[in-house]
N, C-alpha and C positions, 0 to 999 in steps of 0.2 A: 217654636224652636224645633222641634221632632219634624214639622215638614217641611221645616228648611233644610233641616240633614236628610232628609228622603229625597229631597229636589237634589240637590247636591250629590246624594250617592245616585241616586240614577243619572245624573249628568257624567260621573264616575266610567259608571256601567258602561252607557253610550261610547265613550272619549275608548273606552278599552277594546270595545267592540271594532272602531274604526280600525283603532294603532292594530289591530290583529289584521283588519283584512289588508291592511297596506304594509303591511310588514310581509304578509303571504304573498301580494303581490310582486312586490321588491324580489322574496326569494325567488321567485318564478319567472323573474324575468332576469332575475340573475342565473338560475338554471341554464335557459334558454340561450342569454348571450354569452356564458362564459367559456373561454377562449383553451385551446388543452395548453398553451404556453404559460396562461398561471395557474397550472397545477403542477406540484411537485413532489417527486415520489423519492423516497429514501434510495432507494436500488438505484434508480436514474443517479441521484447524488454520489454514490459509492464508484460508480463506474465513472461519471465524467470527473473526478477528483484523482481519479488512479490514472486514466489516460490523459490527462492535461497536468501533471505532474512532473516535472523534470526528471524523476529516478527513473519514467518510463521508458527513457529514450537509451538510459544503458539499457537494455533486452537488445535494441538492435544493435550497438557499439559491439555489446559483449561478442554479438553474433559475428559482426563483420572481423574481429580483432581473428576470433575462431578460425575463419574462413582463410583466414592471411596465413596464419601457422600451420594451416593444415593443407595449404600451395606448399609451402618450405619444405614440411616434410614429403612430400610428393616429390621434388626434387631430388630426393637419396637416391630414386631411380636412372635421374636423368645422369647420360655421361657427364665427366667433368673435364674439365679443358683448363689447362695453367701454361700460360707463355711466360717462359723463364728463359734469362740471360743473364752471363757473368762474364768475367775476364779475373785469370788467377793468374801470378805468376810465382814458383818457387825456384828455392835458392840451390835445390838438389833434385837431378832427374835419372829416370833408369839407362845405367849402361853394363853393355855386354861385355861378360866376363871372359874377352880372348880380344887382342889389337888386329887389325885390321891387315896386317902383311902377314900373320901368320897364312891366310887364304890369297892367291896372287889375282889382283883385280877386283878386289873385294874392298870398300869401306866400311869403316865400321855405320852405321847409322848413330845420329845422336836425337836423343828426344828432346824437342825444344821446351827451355824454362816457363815459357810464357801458354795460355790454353783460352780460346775466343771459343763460346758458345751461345749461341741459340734456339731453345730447342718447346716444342708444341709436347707436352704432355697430357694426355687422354686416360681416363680410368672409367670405366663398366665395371658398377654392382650387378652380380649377378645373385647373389644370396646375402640378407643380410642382417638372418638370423632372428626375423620378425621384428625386428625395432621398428621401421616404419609403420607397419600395421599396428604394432600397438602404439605407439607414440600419436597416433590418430585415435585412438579408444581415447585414449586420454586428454585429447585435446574436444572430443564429442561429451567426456562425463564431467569436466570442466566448465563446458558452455552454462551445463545446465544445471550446476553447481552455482555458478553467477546468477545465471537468469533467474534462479529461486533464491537466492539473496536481496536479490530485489524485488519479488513478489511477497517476500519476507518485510520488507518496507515500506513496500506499498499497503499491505493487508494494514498497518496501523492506522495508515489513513482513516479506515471508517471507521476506527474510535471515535474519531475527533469531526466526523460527518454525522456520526451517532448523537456525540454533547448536543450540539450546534441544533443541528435537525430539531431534537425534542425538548429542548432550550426555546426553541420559536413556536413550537406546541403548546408549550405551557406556557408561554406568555398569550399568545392567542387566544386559548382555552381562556386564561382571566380577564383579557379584554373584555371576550362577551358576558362574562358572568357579571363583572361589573357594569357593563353597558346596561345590563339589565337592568341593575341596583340600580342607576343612572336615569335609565327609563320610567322605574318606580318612582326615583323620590321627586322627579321633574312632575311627574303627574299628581303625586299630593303633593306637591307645592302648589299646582294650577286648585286644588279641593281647595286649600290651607289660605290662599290668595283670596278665593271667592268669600270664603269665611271669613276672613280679618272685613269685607267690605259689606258681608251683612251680619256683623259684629258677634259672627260667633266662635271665633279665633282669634286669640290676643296675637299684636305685631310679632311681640316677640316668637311664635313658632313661627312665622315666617323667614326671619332672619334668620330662625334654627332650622331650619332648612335648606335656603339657600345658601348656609353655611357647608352644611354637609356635602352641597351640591357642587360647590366648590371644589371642596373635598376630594372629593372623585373625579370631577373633572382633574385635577392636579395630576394626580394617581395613573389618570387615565393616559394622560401626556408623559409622565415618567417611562411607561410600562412602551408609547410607543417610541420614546427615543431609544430607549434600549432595545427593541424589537427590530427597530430602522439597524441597528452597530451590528446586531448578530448577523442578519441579512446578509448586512455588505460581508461581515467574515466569512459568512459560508458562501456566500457567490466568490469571492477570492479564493478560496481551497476548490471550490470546485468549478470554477472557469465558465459558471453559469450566471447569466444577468438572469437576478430575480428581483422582479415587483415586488414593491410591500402588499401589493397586494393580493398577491400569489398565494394562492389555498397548497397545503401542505397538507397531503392527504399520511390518516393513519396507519402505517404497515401492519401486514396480518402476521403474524408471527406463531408458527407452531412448532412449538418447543420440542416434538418428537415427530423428525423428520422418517422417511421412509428410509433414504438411504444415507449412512454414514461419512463424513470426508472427512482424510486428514487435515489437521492444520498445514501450513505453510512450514512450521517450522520443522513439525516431523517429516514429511518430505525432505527438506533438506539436509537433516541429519541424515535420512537414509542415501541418497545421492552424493553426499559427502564420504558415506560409507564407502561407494562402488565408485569412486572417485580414487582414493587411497586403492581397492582391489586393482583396479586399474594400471595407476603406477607399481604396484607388485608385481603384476605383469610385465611392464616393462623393464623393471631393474633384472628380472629372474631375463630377459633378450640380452642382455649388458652381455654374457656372459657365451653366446651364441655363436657358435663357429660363421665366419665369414665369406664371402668367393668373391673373385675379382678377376676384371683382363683387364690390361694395359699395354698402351703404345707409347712410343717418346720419340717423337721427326724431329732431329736436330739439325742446325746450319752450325759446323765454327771450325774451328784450327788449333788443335791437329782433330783428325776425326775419330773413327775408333781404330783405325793402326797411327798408336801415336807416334810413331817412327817416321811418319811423310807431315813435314813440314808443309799444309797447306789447307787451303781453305776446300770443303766439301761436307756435302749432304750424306747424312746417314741413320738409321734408326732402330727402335729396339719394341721388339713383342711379347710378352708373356701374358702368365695368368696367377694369381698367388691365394693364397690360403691364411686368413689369420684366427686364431683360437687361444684366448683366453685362459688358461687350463687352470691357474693357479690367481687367484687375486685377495689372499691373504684374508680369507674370511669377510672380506668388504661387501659383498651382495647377500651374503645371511644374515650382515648385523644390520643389513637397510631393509631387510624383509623382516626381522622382529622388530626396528623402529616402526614402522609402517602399519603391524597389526597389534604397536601398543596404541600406536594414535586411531586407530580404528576401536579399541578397549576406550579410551576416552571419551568421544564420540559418541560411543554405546551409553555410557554414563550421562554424559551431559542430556541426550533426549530422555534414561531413563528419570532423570532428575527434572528436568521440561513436563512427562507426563504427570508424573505426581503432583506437580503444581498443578496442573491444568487440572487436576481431578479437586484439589484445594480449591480452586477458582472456580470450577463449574457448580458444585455442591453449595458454594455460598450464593453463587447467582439464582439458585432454584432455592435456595431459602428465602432471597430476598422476590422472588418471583411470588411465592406463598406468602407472604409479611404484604404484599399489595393486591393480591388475592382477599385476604383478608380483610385489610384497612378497607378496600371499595364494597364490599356487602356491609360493613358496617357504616360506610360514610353513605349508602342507600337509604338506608334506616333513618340515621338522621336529618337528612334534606328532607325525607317527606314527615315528619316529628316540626322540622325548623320552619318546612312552607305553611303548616299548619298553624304553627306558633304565629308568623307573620301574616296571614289571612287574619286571625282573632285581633291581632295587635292593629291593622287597617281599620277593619271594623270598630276599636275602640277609640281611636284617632277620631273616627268622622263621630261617634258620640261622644265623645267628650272624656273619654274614662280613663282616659291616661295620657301623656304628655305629651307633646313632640318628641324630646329627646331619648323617653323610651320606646317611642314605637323606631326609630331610627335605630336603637341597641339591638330589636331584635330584627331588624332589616335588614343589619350589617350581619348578625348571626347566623341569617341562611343562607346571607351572600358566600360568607367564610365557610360555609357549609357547602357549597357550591363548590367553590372555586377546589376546595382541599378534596372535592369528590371526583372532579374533573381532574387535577391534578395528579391525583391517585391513578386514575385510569391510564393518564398518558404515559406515569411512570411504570405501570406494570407493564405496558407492550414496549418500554425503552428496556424493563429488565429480562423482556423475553428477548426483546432483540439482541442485546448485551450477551445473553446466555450462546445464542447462536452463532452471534461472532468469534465469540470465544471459542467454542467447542466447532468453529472454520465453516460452519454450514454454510453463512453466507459471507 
């Protein structure tokens, strides 16, 4: 009996000894031919999810809309040119107050009822009180009031490149912790096997083995249809084809960077800010004395001596002045509108950071809570390998059952997996922390 279990476990020994060198080979040569197109890096994902996103394409619309309004206004400079024509006729016209024989040879002229005009009117700004220059501020701290509205919406994205991404970590990480299990219990199944046929293993652990084996195989298939569904969602959010078999490498994440960034959104409370300065600017031009020249080339009948009955060319030149002097308090109740909503503003980001200080302080405790959980789940893996080394060993003598050396097989496995898991979730809550607090 004793050297059939010594044949046995040295057969054991041997079978572990290969699976190790061909396992090292495998990796080595998986080393060797793996390709950089199935690796995949978090930042790579963040970026191709933002730029293959449809909100991306407003930045240029916003841009081009900008570019149009700020031709128009450029325009206030250009002359203006209006081609006006009428025909009036009234029922009373001017006459001279003395009849026509009082002076010998003389008629009286009569002004005719009816009036034919044609006439080209032109107008030159020559000052115009800075509206156009500002109405151009304002059309430049708008662009980029929009464009951060949507950097504002894009930045959510890598929430949800965040889930996904470390979603497919943790399943991976259990893969292999299970393949492991997987790999163990297939190999005392082959011990367990040899045993039932030199009758030192009843049938029955065999079936309780390849029971378990089953098991995990099940588990194993679950783990990859759900591994396969995240894939394809995160290759859809971010416009990348990924392999399943694509290695997702670990981001490094240091949670105290060198240099500080705003979020996305305090930027654009501030830009919103100088958005509103802006238009106070231009309402305070509203009010801006004006200058002008003007021509009017008319064709019609009568012309400007309306006394000759006839068709002729004639025209008129000036220059004029307009000034605002009085408008009823209308431009100081749209300058205190303008810096109560600039007062709001102020409010709503201070009320933004305060949350963000709420947010970041729970994310650095849950940062310390997986700090923690992983030196202790250290301790246990190597307590639970140890456990399961003794529990192997009493398997192949006889001193305990199948179904308990499998209890405590699954014990290190689940020691494993929640140690791995632990790990992958502290750099998702360092990463979390980062995104939050805009770094990346």
């Amino acid at each position: 009996m004793g050297i059939k279990h010594g044949i046995i476990s040295n057969q054991h020994e041997i079978s572990l000894a290969m699976r190790y060198i061909i396992n090292m080979l495998v990796f080595c040569s998986g080393v060797c031919l793996a390709q950089p197109a199935d690796t995949l890096d978090l930042y790579e994902c963040h970026r191709s999810a933002i730029e293959n996103h449809p909100w991306f394409k407003q930045k240029e619309l916003y841009s081009q809309s900008k570019e149009l309004r700020t031709r128009n206004h450029t325009t206030n400079w250009y002359p203006s040119l209006d081609l006006n024509g009428k025909y009036t006729w009234q029922n009373e016209v001017v006459e001279l107050p003395f009849p026509g024989d009082i002076i010998p040879g003389f008629e009286t002229p009569l002004m005719p009822h009816y009036n034919y005009k044609l006439s080209l009117d032109i107008q030159q700004t020559l000052y115009d009180g800075g509206i156009t220059k500002s109405s151009k501020k304002v059309e430049a701290s708008k662009l980029l009031v929009n464009q951060q509205q949507v950097e504002v919406s894009l930045n959510q994205l890598k929430e949800q490149v965040n889930r996904l991404f470390f979603y497919i970590l943790t399943l991976q990480q259990q893969e292999k912790s299970i393949q492991l299990k997987l790999d163990e219990l297939e190999e005392r199944s082959s011990i367990i096997e040899s045993g039932v046929r030199n009758e030192i293993f009843l049938e029955a652990d065999l079936d309780i083995m390849q029971a378990e084996i089953l098991k995990v195989n099940q588990l194993l298939a679950e783990i990859s249809i759900t591994k396969s569904s995240v894939f394809q969602m995160l290759g859809n959010l971010t416009a990348i084809h990924i392999p399943e078999s694509a290695v997702l490498e670990l981001p490094h994440a240091d949670i105290e960077p060198a240099v500080e960034v705003p979020r996305p959104e305090q930027v654009l409370y501030d830009l919103q800010i100088l958005n509103l300065e802006a238009s106070m600017n231009l309402v305070s031009k509203q009010r801006h004395p004006k200058a002008y020249v003007f021509g009017s080339f008319s064709y019609g009948n009568p012309g400007l001596n309306f006394f000759r009955d006839e068709f002729r060319g004639f025209y008129v030149v000036g220059a004029g002045l307009k000034w605002n002097i009085w408008d009823w308090s209308n431009t100081s109740r749209s300058r205190q509108d303008i810096t109560i909503q600039q007062e709001i503003i102020r409010s709503q980001k201070a009320a933004f950071d305060k949350n963000l200080d709420i947010q970041l302080a729970e994310k650095l405790a849950e940062i310390a809570k997986y700090e923690e959980a992983v030196r202790r789940d250290k301790e246990i893996v190597v307590l639970r390998s140890k456990i399961s080394r003794s529990a192997a060993s009493q398997l192949e003598n006889g001193v305990i059952t199948t179904t308990d050396y499998i209890t405590e097989l699954n014990a290190e496995t689940e020691a494993r997996i929640r140690l791995e898991t632990h790990r992958i979730q502290l750099v998702q809550a360092q990463i979390n922390y980062l995104t939050t607090k805009g770094i990346i």
